[in-house]
Structures are given as structure tokens and as C-alpha cells.
C-alpha positions in Angstrom: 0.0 0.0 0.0 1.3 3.0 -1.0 1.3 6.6 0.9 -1.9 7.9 -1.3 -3.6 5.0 -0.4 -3.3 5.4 3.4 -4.0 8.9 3.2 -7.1 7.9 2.2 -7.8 5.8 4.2 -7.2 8.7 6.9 -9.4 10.9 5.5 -12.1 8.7 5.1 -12.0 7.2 8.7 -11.8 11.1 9.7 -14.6 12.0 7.8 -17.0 9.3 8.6 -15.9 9.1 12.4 -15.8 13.2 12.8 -12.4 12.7 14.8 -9.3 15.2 13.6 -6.8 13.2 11.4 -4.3 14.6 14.1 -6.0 12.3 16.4 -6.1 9.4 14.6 -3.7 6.6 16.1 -4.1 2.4 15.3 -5.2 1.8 18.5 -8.9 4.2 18.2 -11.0 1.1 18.7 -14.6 0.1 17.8 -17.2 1.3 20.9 -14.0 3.1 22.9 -14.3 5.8 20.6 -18.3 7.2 21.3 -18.3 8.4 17.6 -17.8 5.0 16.4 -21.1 2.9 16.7 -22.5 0.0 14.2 -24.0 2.5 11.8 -20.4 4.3 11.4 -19.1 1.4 10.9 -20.7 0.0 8.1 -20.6 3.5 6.7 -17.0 3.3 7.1 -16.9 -0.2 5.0 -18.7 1.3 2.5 -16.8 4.1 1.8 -13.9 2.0 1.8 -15.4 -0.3 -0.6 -16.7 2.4 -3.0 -13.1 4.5 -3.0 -11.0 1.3 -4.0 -13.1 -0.9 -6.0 -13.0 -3.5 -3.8 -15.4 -5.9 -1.4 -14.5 -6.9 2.3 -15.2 -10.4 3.1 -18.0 -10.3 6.3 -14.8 -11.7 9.2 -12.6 -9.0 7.7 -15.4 -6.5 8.4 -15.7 -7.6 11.6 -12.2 -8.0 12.6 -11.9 -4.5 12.0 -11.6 -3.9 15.5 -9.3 -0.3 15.4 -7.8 1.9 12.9 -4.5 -0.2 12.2 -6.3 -3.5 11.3 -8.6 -1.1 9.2 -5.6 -0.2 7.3 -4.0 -3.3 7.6 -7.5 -5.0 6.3 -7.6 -2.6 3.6 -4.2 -3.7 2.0 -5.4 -7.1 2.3 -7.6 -6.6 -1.1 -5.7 -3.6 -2.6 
């Protein structure tokens, strides 16, 4: 994965979850953060699916568990 492609990734995830990309860190997890609830998520998926063209398997969307195994996930199917 190249450096475009995590930048995206950071913008989307900041976008979708409303949190600074200053803030972001890998270890913002699913339900610590209160922004991040089951409808972000799936919005977050989405987004992610639409932007590269691809399509998460269902464990991989829900092993995405914080932002580095989102990233990590992602460059799975790029």
C-alpha cells in the first residue's frame, strides 16, 4: 500500500468518524471511541469499498476492531 492510499484511508475514517486526522492513532477502537457505533461502521466499509473498488469479506469486516487492522484489512484486497 502505498502513501496515497493510506491517506485515504485517513481521510475517510476522519470523515466518517468526525475525529481530527491529528488524532487518529491504530489503536482508536470500535465502541471506545463514542463516535464509532455499528452504523459508522458500516458507513466506514462502505466508503472504503466504494473509494477502491473493492469488497470486504464479512470476518474482515468484523475483525476490524481499530484503525490499524482497518488499514491493515484494507491492503489485504488492494
Amino acid at each position: 500500500m502505498d502513501q496515497k492510499d493510506i491517506d485515504t484511508i485517513i481521510n475517510i475514517f476522519s470523515h466518517i468518524m468526525g475525529i481530527p486526522k491529528n488524532e487518529l492513532n491504530d489503536s482508536i477502537a470500535y465502541n471506545s471511541h463514542p463516535a464509532w457505533d455499528s452504523l459508522k461502521h458500516l458507513q466506514l466499509i462502505s466508503e472504503l469499498e466504494t473509494e477502491f473498488d473493492i469488497e470486504f469479506d464479512m470476518d474482515d469486516i468484523i475483525a476490524m476492531e481499530n484503525f490499524g487492522l482497518i488499514r491493515e484489512l484494507t491492503a489485504k484486497y488492494l
